[in-house]
C-alpha positions in Angstrom: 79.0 119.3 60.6 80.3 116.6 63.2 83.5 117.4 64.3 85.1 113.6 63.2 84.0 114.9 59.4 87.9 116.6 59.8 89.5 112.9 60.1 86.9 111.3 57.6 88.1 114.2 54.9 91.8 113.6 55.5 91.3 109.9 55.2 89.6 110.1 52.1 92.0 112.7 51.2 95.3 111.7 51.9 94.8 108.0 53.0 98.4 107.1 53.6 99.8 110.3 55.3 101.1 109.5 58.8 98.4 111.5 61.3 99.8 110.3 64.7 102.4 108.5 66.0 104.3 107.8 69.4 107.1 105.7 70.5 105.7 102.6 69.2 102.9 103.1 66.3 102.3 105.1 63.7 99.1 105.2 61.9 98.2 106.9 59.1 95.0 108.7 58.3 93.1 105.6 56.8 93.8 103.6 59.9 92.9 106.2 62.6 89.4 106.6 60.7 88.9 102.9 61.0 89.9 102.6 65.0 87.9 105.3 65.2 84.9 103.6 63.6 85.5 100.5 65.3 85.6 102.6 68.8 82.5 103.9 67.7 81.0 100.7 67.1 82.2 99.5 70.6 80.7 102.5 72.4 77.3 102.1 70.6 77.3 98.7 72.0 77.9 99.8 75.3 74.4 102.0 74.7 76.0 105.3 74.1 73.4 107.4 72.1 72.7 110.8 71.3 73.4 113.3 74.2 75.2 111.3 76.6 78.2 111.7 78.4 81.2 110.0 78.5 83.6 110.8 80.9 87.2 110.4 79.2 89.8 110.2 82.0 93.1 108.8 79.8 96.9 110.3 79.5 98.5 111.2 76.5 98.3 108.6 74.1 96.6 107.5 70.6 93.6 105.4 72.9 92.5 109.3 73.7 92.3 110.4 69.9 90.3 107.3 69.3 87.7 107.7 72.3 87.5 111.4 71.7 86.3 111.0 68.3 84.2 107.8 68.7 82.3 109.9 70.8 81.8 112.5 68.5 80.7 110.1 66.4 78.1 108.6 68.5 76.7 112.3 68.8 77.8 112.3 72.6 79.4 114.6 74.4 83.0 114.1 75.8 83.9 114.7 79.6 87.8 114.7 79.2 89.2 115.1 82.6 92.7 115.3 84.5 94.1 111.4 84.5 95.7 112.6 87.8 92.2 113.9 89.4 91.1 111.6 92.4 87.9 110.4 93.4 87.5 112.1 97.0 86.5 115.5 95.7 87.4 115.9 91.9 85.8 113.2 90.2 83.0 112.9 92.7 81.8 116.3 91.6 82.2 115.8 87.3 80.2 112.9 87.6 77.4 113.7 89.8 77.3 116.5 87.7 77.2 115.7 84.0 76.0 112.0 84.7 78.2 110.1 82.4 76.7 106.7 81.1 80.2 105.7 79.9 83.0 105.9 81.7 86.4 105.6 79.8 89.2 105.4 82.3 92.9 104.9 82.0 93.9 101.3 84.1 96.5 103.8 86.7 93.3 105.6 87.7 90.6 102.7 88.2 90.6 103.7 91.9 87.8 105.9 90.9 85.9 103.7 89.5 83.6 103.1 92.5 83.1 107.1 92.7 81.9 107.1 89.2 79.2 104.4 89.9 78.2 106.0 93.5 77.7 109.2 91.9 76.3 108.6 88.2 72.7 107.0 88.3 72.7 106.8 84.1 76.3 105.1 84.4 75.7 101.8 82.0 79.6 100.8 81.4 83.3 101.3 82.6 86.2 100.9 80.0 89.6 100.2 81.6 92.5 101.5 78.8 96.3 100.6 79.7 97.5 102.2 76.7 101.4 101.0 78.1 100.3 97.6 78.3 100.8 95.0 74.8 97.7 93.8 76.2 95.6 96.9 75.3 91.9 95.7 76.3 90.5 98.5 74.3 92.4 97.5 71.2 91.3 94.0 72.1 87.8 95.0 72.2 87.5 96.8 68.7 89.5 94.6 66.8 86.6 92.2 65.3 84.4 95.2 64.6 83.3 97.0 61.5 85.6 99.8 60.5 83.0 101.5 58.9 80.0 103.4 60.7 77.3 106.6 59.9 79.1 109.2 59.7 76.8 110.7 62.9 76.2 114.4 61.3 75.4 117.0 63.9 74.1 120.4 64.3 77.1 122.9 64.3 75.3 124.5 67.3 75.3 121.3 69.4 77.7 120.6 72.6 80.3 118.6 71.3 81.6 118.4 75.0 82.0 120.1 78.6 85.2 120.6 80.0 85.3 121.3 83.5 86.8 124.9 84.6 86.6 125.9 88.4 85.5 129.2 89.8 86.8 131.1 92.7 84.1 130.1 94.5 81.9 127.0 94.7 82.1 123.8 92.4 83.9 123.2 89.2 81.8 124.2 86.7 81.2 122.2 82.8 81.7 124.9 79.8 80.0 123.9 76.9 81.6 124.0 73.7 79.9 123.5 70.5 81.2 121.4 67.0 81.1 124.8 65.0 83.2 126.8 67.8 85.8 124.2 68.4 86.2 123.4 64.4 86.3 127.2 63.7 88.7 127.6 66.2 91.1 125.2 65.0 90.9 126.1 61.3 91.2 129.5 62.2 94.3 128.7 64.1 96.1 126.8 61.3 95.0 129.6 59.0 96.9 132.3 61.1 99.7 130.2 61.2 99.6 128.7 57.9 100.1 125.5 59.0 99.9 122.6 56.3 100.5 118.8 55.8 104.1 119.8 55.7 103.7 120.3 59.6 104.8 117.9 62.5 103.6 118.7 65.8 105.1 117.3 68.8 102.0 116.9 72.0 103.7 117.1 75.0 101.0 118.8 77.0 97.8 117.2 78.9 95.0 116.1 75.8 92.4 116.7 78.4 93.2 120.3 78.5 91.6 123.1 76.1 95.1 124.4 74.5 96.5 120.9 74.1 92.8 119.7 72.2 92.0 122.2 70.1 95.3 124.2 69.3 97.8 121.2 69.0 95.3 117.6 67.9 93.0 119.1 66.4 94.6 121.9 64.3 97.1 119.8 62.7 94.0 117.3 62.1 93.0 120.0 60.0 95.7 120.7 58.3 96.4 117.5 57.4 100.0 117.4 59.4 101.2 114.5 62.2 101.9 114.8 65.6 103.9 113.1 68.0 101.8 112.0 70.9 104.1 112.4 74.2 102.4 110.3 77.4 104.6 112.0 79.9 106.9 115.3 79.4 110.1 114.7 79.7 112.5 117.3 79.2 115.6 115.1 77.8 112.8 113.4 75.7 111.5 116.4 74.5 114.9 117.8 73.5 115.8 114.8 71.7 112.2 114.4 69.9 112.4 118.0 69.0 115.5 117.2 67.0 115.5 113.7 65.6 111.7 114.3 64.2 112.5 117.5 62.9 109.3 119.1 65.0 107.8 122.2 63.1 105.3 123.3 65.2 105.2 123.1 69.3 102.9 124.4 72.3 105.0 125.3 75.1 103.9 126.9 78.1 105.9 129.5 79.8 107.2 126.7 82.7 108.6 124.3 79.6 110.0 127.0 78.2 111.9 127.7 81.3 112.6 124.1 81.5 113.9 124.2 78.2 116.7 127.0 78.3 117.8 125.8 81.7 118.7 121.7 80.1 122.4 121.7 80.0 122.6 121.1 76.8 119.9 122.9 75.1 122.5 124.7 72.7 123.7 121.4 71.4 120.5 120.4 70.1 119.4 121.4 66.0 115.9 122.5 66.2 113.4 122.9 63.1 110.7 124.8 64.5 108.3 126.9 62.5 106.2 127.6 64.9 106.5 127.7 68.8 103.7 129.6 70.6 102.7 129.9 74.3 99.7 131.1 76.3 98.4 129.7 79.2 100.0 131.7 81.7 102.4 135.5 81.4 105.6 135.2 79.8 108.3 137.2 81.3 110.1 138.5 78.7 113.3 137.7 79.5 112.2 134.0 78.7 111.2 135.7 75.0 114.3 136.8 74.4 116.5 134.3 75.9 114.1 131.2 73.7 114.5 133.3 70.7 118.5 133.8 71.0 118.5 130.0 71.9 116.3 128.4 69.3 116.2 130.7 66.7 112.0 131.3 66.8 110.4 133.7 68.4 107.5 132.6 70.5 104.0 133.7 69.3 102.1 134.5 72.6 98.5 134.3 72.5 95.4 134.3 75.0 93.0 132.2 75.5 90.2 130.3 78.1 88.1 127.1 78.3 85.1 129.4 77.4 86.2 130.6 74.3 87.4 127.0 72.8 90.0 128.4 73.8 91.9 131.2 71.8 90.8 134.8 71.5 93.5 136.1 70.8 97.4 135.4 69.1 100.2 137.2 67.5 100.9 136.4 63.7 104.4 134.8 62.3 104.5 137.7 59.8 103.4 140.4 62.1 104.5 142.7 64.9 105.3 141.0 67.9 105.1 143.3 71.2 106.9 141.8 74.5 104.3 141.8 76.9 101.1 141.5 74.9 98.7 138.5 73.8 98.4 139.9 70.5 95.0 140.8 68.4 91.9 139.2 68.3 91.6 136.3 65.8 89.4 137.0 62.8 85.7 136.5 63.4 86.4 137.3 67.3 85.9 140.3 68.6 87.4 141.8 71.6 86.0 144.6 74.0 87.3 146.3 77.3 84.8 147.2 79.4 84.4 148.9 82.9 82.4 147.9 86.1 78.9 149.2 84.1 79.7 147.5 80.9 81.0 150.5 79.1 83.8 150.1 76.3 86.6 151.5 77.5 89.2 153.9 74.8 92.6 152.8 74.1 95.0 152.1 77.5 92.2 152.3 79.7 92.1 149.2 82.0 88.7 147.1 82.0 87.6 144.0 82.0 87.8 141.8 78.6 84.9 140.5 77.0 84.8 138.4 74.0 82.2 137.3 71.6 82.5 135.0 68.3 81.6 131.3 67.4 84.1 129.7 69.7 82.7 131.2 72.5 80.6 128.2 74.9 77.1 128.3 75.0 77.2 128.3 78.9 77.7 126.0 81.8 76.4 123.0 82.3 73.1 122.8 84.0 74.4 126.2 86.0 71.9 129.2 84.2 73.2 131.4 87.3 76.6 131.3 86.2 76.0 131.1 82.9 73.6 134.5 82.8 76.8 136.1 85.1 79.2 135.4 82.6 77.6 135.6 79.6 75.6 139.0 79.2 73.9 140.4 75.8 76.1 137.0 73.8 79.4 139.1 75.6 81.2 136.9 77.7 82.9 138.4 80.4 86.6 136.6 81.0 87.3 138.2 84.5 90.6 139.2 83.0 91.6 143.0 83.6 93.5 143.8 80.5 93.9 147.5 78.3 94.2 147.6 74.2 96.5 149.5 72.3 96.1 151.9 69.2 97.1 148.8 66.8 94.5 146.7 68.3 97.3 144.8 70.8 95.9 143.5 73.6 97.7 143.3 77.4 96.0 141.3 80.4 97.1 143.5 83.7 95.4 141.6 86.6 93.2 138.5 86.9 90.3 139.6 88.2 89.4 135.9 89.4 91.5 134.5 92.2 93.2 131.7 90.6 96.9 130.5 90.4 98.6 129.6 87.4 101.2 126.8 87.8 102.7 125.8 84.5 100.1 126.6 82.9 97.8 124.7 85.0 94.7 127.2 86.8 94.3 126.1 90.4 91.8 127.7 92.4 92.5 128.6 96.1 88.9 128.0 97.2 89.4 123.9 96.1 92.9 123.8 98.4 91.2 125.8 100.6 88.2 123.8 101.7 90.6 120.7 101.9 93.0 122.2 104.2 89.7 123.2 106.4 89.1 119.7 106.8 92.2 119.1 109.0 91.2 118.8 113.1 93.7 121.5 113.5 93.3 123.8 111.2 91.5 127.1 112.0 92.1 129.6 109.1 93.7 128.8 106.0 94.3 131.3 102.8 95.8 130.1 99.6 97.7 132.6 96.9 100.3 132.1 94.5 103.9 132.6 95.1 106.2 133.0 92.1 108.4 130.4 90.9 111.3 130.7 88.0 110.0 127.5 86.3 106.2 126.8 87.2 105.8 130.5 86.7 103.8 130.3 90.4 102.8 127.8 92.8 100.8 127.1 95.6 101.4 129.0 98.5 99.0 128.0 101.9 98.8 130.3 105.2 96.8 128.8 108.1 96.6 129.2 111.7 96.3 126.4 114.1 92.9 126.1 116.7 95.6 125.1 119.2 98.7 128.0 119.3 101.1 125.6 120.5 100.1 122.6 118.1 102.9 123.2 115.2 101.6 121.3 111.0 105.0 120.8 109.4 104.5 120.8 105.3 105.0 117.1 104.9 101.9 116.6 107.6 99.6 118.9 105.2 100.9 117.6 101.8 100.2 113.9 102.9 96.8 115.3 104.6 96.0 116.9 101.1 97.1 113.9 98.5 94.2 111.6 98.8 91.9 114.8 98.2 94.1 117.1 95.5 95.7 115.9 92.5 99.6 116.6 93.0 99.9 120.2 90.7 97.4 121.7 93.4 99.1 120.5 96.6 100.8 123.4 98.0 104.7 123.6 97.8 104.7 126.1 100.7 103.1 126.5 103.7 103.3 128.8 106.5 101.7 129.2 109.6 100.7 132.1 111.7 99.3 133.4 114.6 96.6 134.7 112.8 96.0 135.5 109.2 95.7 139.5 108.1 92.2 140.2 107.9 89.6 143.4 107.1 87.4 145.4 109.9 84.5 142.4 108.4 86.5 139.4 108.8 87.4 138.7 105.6 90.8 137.3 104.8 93.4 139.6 103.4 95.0 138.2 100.5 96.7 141.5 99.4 98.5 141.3 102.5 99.6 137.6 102.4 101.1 138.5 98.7 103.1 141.2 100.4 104.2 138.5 103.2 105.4 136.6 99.6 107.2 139.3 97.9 109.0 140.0 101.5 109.8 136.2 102.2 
């Protein structure tokens, strides 16, 4: 079943129930099936068939929705990427990679346009959105065409679309996630949560990203609910959307929650909320208790990854909530802890978590390396250290991969790393995270200079990193030393420079 049969059904359903809406239209679910017909229409003109790419690199807004599904439609598979990625290393890398032949791009970012057609030999178009402008030239393309197309049914098992998630080491790599695991992971979602058409969700997070998608869009798609497209967060708006459209149902990562509690007048506002969950990064639970003594809710924590479409795992409105855990499994995903040999590990023993179900990806993108590392006997091995309960409650202890988690965001030190090694004075650089009451962490760079006496000052390494990072990975701290802690082998000691951290 094609993943666009959700809006058709709705539509057919419900015709006149408002499905999205933002500042300045609302549409209902008859009139997002036809601009999402028509957008169809326009990208099979283009020459968008079967199996192609098309790299989606747009903000927050409706023009997303209707790309998104259009491609779907077409039987393509979507690229969606950060609108804030630049072409010197980011986008350079997505496109030589999945070879987009369609390149849907939001006006703010046509800067990396050029990169695109350097580095994607099957690249046939380039579609410029401004979805601030009354002058939408998407809108203006699409408005004389049909608003009825095939239906474009699909194999379950077929990539609906690669999303781009980077190692610890090496290139970004594309997961591959199929219709059936991102549809089952969004019905599955509104059924533990029993959302219904009753809902109104409120999208302040990035569209591009794997929570956002599948966990806010396209489970109150399924539900039949509306939502409230955001195009940049805003903490006053947010506050004053939260209480003027009587918002049900909310995804807030750990540093909006923060964000939240500390607005000045956060206990002036009347909020509606059914549901408020998080995931994406730890919550400390002081920021549990303080959100549910402020809003009345508790927040449902749940787990999740690119890989596995993405949730694994969630508390339940009506169940046991445990500060400190991601919950249980979902139903129909199951959940192992295994050590270094691949042995399930009993109750409270620590191990590494595995998953396996029909969200799960079907591997990386042309990468059968790391594909066969991280996927072994249809188990696919997270990274995450984490130890199960007697109730089936799961807790993630560690990260066994060397990432950073700002706001939800996972940064990867190798990335910052290899930029900051392009400086002329730069000899050693190490990046960790460093912990931060509202981000939850952020980037934290140690170097070493090939001249002692030459001294980098942050604002010369931020403006050396800006045309090469997008702005969430560009270190807020850096510190130079003489030389950076290191084993009898040569290898950087990270351990160390998080003690330097906690000390500082």
């Amino acid at each position: 079943m094609n993943l666009a049969s959700i809006i058709t059904q709705k539509a057919e359903e419900t015709p006149t129930k408002l499905a999205l809406e933002n500042e300045d239209v609302r549409i209902t679910y008859e009139q997002l099936e036809r601009t999402i017909n028509q957008t169809t229409h326009l990208f099979r003109q283009r020459g968008v068939v079967e199996g192609d790419r098309i790299l989606l690199q747009l903000g927050n807004s409706l023009e997303f929705v209707y790309c998104y599904f259009a491609a779907v439609k077409c039987g393509a598979i979507i690229v969606p990427i950060n609108p804030t990625y630049t072409a010197a290393a980011e986008i350079t890398h997505i496109a030589f990679d999945s070879q987009p032949v369609l390149f849907v791009v939001d006006a703010a970012a046509s800067e990396n346009v050029q990169a695109v057609r350097e580095n994607s030999d099957n690249l046939i178009d380039v579609i410029l959105v401004d979805a601030q402008s009354s002058d939408n030239a998407l809108l203006r393309a699409i408005q004389s065409l049909p608003t009825h197309c095939d239906p474009g049914v699909v194999d379950d098992e077929r990539v609906c679309q690669i999303l781009y998630t980077s190692g610890t080491t090496g290139k970004p790599k594309g997961a591959m996630l199929t219709h059936k695991g991102l549809r089952t992971n969004a019905m599955t979602y509104k059924d533990i949560l029993h959302c219904s058409s009753d809902d109104y969700c409120l999208i302040s997070s990035p569209l591009y990203h794997a929570a956002s998608q599948t966990n806010c869009m396209l489970t109150m798609l399924v539900a039949g609910g509306t939502s409230y497209i955001l195009p940049k967060y805003s903490t006053d708006k947010v506050l004053t959307l939260l209480e003027d459209k009587k918002v049900t149902f909310y995804f807030i990562p750990p540093s909006v929650v923060a964000m939240l509690l500390n607005h000045p007048r956060i206990n002036e506002r009347t909020l509606y909320l059914r549901i408020a969950f998080t995931g994406s990064a730890p919550m400390p639970v002081e920021l549990l208790d303080r959100w549910k003594a402020v809003s009345g809710v508790e927040l449902i924590e749940g787990y999740g990854l690119t890989e596995c479409s993405p949730i694994v795992t969630s508390h339940r409105p009506e169940g046991k909530k445990k500060p400190g855990s991601i919950g249980t499994a979902l139903p129909r995903v199951s959940v192992v802890i295994r050590d270094n040999e691949g042995k399930e590990m009993p109750s409270y023993e620590k191990g590494e978590l595995t998953v396996k179900g029909p969200n799960v990806m079907k591997g990386y993108w042309k990468n059968e390396v790391a594909t066969a590392n991280t996927i072994r006997d249809v188990w696919l091995y997270t990274g995450d250290i984490a130890y199960q309960d007697d109730e089936g409650y799961l807790y993630i202890v560690d990260r066994k991969k060397d990432l950073v988690i700002r706001g939800g965001m996972n940064i990867y030190p190798r990335e910052i790393e290899e930029v900051l090694y392009t400086h002329p004075d730069i000899l050693e650089a190490s990046v960790i995270g460093s912990p931060d009451p509202i981000m939850g962490e952020v980037v934290h760079a140690y170097f070493s200079t090939k001249d002692s006496s030459v001294t980098l000052t942050t604002d010369m390494l931020q403006r050396h990193c800006r045309p090469m990072l997008a702005p969430y990975k560009i270190p807020a701290y850096f510190t130079q030393l003489d030389e950076l802690p290191k084993t009898t082998s040569g290898k950087i000691l990270k351990p160390a420079l998080r003690e330097l951290v906690t000390r500082k």
